[in-house]
N, C-alpha and C positions, 0 to 999 in steps of 0.2 A: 512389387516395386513400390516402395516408399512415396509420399505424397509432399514430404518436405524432405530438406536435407538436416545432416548432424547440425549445422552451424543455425539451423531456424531453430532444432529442438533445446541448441544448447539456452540460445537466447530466451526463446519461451518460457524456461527454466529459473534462468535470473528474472527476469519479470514475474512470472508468478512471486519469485523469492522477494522482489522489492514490494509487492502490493501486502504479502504478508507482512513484512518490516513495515508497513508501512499503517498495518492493524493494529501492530504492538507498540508502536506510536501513540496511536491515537487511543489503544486500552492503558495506556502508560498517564494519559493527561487524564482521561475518564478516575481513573484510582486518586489520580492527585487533587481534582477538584471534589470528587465524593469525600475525601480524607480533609477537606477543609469544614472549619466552622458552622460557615454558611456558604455552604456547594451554592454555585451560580442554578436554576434551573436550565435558562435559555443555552448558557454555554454547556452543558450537560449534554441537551435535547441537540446541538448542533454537532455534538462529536460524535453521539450514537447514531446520526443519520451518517456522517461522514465514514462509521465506521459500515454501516447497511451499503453505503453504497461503494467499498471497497469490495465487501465480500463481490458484491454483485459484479464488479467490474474484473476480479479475480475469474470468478466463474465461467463468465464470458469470452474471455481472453481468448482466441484461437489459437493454433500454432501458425499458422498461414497468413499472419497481420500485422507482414515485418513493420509496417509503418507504426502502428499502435504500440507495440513492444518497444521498438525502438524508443517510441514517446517515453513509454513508462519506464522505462531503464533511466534516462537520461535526466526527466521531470523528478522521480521520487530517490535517485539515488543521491541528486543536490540535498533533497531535504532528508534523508538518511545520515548522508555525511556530515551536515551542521547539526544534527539531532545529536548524532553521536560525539561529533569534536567539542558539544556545550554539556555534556554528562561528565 
């Protein structure tokens, strides 16, 4: 007998998929400030931790933590959506 239902797996699913989009985000700014002149250091060092603590928070992710999911669906698919409508 299964531990969660189809409708937690499906969601778990798109959360993980927002926290990835949400890697390639922030490896998308990391490219563009390294491809500058004079790359910032601090703003570098503050997107590789942001990008450390994606992975980490991907990793973590349960499937049984509809509240959490729920957060990450809703929080990074805002900033998904205006990443992508200003490309």
């Amino acid at each position: 007998m299964a531990k969660w239902t189809q409708e937690q797996a499906v969601a778990f699913e798109c959360a993980r998929e927002c926290i990835t989009d949400m890697m390639g985000i922030c490896s998308t700014k990391i490219a563009e400030e390294e491809g500058k002149t004079d790359p910032d250091r601090a703003v570098l060092t503050e997107l590789e931790n942001e990008l450390t603590r994606l992975a980490f928070e991907r990793s973590s992710l349960t499937i049984t933590d509809d509240e959490r999911i729920a957060t990450v669906r809703r929080q990074y698919g805002e900033v998904i959506r205006r990443f992508r409508d200003s490309a």
